[in-house]
DONU-729951 format. One record per residue (C-alpha): x negated, y, z. Coordinates in pm, whole numbers, plus 32768, in hexadecimal, padded with zeros to 4 digits. Layout:
<atoms>
XYZ;...
</atoms>
This chain:
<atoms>
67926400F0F7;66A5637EF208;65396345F183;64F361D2F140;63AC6114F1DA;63D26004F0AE;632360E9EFA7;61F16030EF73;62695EDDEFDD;62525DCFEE9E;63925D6AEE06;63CF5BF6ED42;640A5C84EBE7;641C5BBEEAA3;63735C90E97B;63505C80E814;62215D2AE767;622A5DACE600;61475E7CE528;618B5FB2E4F6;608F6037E457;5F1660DBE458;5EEF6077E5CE;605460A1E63D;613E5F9BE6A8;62A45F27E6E9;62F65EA9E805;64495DFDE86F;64765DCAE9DE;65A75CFDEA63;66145D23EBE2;66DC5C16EC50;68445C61ECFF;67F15BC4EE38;66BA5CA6EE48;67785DBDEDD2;68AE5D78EEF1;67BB5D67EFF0;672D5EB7EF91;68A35F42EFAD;689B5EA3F0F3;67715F4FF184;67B46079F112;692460B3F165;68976022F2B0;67AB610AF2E6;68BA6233F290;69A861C3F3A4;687861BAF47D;6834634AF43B;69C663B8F424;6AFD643EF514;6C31640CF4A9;6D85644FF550;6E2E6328F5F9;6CC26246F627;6BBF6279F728;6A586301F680;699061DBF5CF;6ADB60DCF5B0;6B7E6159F4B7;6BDA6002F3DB;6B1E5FE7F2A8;6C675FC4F1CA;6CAB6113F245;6B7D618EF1CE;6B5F6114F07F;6CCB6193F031;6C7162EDF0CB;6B3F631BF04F;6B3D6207EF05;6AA362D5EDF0;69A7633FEEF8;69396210EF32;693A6183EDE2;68286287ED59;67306240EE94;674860E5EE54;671760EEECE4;65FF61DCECFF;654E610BEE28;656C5FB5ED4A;64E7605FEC2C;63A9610AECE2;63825FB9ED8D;63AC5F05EC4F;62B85FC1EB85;61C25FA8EC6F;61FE5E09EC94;62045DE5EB1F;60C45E94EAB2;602B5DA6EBD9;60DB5C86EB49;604D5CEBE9FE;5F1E5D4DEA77;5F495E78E995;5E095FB0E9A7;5F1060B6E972;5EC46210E95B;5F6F6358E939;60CD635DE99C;61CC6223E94D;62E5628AE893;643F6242E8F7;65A162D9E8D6;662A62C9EA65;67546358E9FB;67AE622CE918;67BF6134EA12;68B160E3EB58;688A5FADEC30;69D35F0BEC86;6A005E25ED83;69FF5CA8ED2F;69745D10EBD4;67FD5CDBEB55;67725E3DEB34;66B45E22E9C1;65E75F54E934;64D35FC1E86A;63806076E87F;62986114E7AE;61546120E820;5FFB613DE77B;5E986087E7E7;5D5060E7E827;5C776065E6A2;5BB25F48E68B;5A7F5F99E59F;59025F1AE54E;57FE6012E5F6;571160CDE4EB;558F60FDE546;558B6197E6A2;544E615CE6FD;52F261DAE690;53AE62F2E5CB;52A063E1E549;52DB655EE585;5203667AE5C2;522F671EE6FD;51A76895E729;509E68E3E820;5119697DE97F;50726ABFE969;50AE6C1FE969;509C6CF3E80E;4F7C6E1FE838;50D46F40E842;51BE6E93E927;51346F16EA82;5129706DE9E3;52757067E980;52EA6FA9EAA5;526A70FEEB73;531771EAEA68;542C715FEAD1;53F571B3EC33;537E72E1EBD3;5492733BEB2C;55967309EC66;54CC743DED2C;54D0750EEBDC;5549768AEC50;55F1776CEB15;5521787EEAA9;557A79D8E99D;54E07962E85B;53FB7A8AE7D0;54807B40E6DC;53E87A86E5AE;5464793BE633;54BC7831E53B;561B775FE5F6;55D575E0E60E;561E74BFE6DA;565B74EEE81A;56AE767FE809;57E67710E865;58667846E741;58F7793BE79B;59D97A1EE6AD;5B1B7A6AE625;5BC47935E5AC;5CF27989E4A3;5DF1787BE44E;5ED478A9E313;600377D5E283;60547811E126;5F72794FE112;601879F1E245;5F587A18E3AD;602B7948E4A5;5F30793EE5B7;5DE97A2BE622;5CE57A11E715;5BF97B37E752;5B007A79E845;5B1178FFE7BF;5A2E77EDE846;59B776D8E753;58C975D3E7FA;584F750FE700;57F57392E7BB;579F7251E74B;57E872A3E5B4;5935734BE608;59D37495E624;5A7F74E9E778;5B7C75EAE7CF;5C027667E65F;5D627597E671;5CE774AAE538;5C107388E505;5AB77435E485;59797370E45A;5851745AE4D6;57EF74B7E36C;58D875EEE376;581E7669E4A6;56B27608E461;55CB76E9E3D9;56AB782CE421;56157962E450;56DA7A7EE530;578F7B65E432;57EC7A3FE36F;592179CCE30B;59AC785BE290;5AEF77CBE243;5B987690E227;5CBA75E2E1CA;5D3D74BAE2E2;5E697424E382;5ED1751AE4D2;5EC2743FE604;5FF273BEE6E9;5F6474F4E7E1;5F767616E6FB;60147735E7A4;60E3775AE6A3;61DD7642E6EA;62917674E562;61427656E4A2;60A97503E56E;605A73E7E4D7;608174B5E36D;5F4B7543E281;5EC47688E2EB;5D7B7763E254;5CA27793E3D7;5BB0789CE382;5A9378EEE47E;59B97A1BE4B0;588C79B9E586;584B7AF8E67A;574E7A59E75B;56B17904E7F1;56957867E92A;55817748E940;551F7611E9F7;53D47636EA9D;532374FBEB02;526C74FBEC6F;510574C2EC09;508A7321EC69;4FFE734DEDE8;50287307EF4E;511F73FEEFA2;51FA7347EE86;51B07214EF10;52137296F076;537672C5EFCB;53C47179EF89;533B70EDF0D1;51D470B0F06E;509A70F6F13E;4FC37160EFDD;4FD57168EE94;4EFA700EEE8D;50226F71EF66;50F26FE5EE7F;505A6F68ED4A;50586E09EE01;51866DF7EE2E;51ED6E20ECDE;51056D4EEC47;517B6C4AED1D;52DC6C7CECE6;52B86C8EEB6C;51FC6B3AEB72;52EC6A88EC1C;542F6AFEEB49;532C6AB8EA11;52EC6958EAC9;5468692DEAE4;54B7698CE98A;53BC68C5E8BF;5442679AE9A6;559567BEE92C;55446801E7D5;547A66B6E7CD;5596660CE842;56856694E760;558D6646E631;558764DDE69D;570D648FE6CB;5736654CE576;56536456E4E6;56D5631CE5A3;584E6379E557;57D3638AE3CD;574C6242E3F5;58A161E0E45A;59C66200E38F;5AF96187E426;5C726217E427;5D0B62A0E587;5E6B6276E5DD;5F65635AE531;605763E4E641;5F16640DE714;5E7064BEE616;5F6F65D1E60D;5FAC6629E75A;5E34664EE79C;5E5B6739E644;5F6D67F3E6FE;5EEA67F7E837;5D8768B6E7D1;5E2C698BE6DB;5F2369F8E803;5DED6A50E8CC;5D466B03E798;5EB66BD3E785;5EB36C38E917;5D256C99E90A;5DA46D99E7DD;5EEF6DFBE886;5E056E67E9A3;5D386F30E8BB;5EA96FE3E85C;5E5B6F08E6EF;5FF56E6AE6C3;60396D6DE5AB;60F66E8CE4C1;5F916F4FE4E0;5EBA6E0CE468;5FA46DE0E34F;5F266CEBE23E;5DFC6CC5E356;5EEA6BFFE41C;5EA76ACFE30B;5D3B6ABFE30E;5D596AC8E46F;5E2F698BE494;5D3C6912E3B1;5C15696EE477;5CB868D7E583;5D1E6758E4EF;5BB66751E477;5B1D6797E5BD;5C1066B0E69C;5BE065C9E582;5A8565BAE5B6;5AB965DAE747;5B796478E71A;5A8763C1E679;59776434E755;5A7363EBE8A3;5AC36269E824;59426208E74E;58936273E8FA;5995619CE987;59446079E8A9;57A860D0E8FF;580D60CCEA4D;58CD5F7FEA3F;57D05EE8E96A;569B5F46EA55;574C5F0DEB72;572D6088EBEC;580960D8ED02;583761B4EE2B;582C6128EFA1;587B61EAF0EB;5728627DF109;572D6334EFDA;588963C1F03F;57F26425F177;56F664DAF0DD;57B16582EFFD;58736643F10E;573B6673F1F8;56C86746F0B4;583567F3F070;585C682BF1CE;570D68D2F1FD;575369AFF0C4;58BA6A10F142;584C6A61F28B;591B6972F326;592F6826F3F6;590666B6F321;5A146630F404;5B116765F399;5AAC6748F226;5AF565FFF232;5C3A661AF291;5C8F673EF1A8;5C20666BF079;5D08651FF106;5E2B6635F15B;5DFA66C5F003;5DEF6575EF64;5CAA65BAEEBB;5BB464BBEF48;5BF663E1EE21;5B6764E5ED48;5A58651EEE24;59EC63C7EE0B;5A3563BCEC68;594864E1EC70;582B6448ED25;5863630FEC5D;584E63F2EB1A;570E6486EB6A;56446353EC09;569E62E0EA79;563063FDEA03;54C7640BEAE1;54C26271EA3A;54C562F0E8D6;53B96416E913;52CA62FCE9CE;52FE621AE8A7;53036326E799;51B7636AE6CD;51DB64DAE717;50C065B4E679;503F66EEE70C;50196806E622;4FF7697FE687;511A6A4FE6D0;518E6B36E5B4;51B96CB5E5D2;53246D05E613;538F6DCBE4F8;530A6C58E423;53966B8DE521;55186C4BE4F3;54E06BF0E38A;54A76A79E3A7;55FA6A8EE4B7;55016A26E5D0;54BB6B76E67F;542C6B57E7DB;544A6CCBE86E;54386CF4E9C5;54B76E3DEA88;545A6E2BEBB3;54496F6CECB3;539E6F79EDF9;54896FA4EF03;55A66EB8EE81;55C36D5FEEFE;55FD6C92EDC9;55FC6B41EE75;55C36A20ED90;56AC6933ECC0;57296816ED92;56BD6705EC7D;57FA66D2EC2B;583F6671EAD7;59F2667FEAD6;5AC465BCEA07;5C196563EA10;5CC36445EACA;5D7F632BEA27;5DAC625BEAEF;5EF261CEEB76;6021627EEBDA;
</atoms>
């Protein structure tokens, strides 16, 4: 059927508005037959216009023909033009703040000409509430500093990307980082099913690599060559042994002999490695990127303390159907981020629940935050113009390494200007409620402390990496209309 120009023309509807419930309405819109014949009109016209049939010249062929020919065609474009037009003219009329998606069965409804096309929709509106405290909120905000360990560790960590394997000496205790080698032995049901004379175990990060099971580093720390240990574990979906994966097994592990990581010692020719002139440069540089990912985080934590505080203050319910598609949608993204960690639903098992509940309570929570800065925003008359726009993608664009002009036009192509714009809006609220907070500055806590109180600041930075910085942006979801 030929694409119709009338899309986002207004209609003359006649509506009827019902509650429906928490936020969600019914609404009755009634097209009127001559409306709905002149619809037929246009659109068989505009059919005849685009088709070649035999016996007519191209473009005349008589619009009885067409509607005979192509009838049921017909029927379903018009229908679902009046009803696209007619939402959109009725939540106008109504002056309705819809959000999420309107609700409406397509397939129950067919216009007929010289008959009044009537049908229903269910859609749901943004709340109406009473704003809590938002202003001169009192919260204690740590100190941007670095903790005396952090540039140490921050150079461990560089350190440890130039570490060369060595032979551990023969009295050599295995821990992290080591790589054991010896004769690996894996039984099912007290027979040997698989055998390694010359196994590798790295033992990284608290885990066990290499021995087809899922071992935590205990059963390789503290070995001594000569040694043996055992242990009883699930075989892995990559044991040789294609009959005995996935099924319990006894691993048993004779340490032979060591290899060990070796740290560069903390100079210029380190330095050098990474790019550096010295070691000073070096240290600089880390100090300064550590600070300003520090900066960054105690920024957003402050923020998040205040909207957790401001949401408390006010308790309000959110639309229903809204509600659980935002529930769905983030616990669909939680599902892909495992599935790309090879974690699938049947492996989560009873996990799955907790996670669905993880993920209600956080879009919950997302919700509230989305509509309580949009009410702020309203209220004190925060908004966004062209300049800040502008600015916006100067700053992308220079981070992206590409033209204003051509981000620009990727965002409009891509649709996604709109939530450009929502998130500068969100965070010029945001900067508001830290200027009129009463923030206190206390100092920052060690890290292990900090993990504790589930407010850990822990940079990692490395020289040599280009971290870049966050763009600001604090994202929420868009509810507007559809």
């Amino acid at each position: 059927m030929p694409d119709t120009d009338r899309a986002d023309e207004p209609i003359a509807v006649n509506t009827n508005v019902k509650d429906s419930g928490t936020w969600a309405k019914s609404l009755g819109v009634t097209i009127t037959k001559d409306l709905v014949d002149k619809e037929f009109g246009a659109v068989a016209g505009e059919l005849a216009g685009a088709v070649n049939l035999p016996g007519f010249r191209p473009g005349k062929v008589p619009r009885n023909v067409i509607e005979k020919k192509y009838g049921d065609d017909i029927k379903k474009q018009v229908t679902s033009n009046l009803i696209t037009r007619g939402l959109r003219s009725a939540i106008e009329k109504e002056k309705l703040d819809v959000v999420g998606e309107p609700r409406i069965d397509v397939e129950k409804y067919k216009a007929t000409r010289g008959e009044d096309l009537v049908f229903d929709i269910e859609v749901e509106i943004k709340p109406t509430f009473e704003l809590g405290a938002y202003k001169g909120i009192s919260i204690e905000q740590e100190e941007i500093e670095l903790l005396p360990d952090e540039i140490d560790k921050a150079l461990d960590r560089v350190r440890d990307r130039f570490a060369e394997q060595v032979d551990a000496p023969a009295d050599h205790v295995v821990k992290e980082g080591d790589t054991a080698h010896g004769v690996l032995r894996v039984l099912v049901d007290g027979a040997e099913v698989h055998k390694e004379e010359d196994a590798a175990l790295l033992i990284m990060n608290g885990h066990v690599l290499g021995a087809y099971a899922h071992l935590g580093s205990p059963f390789l720390e503290g070995m001594k060559f000569g040694e043996k240990r055992t242990v009883e574990e699930t075989l892995a979906g990559n044991f040789p042994v294609e009959a005995h994966r996935n099924k319990k097994a006894t691993l048993e592990f004779e340490a032979k002999s060591a290899k060990s990581r070796v740290l560069p010692p903390v100079d210029d020719k380190l330095a050098e490695k990474v790019g550096m002139k010295n070691i000073d440069e070096l240290k600089e540089k880390i100090r300064s990127s550590l600070l300003e990912q520090v900066r960054t985080e105690i920024e957003k934590h402050t923020r998040e303390t205040l909207m957790d505080k401001i949401v408390a203050a006010t308790p309000f319910e959110l639309p229903v159907r809204l509600a659980e598609l935002m529930t769905a949608r983030m616990t669909e993204g939680k599902l892909q981020e495992l599935a790309r960690m090879g974690m699938t639903p049947e492996m989560l098992g009873n996990n799955v629940q907790e996670l669905m509940g993880g993920a209600k309570e956080s879009s919950m929570q997302e919700m509230r935050r989305y509509f309580i800065l949009d009410s702020i925003a309203a209220k004190e008359n925060i908004g966004v113009d062209e300049d800040d726009v502008d600015q916006e993608i100067v700053k992308e664009a220079r981070q992206r390494g590409m033209k204003a002009s051509e981000l620009y036009d990727k965002l409009v192509e891509s649709e996604q200007l709109r939530d450009l714009e929502h998130q500068i809006k969100t965070r010029k609220v945001l900067d508001y409620l830290v200027e009129n907070a009463d923030i206190k500055i206390v100092p920052r806590k060690p890290v292990e402390e900090a993990k504790h109180d589930h407010s850990a600041h822990a940079p990692k930075a490395e020289a040599g990496h280009d971290h870049g910085h966050e763009h600001g942006h604090e994202h929420g979801h868009e509810h507007g209309h559809q």
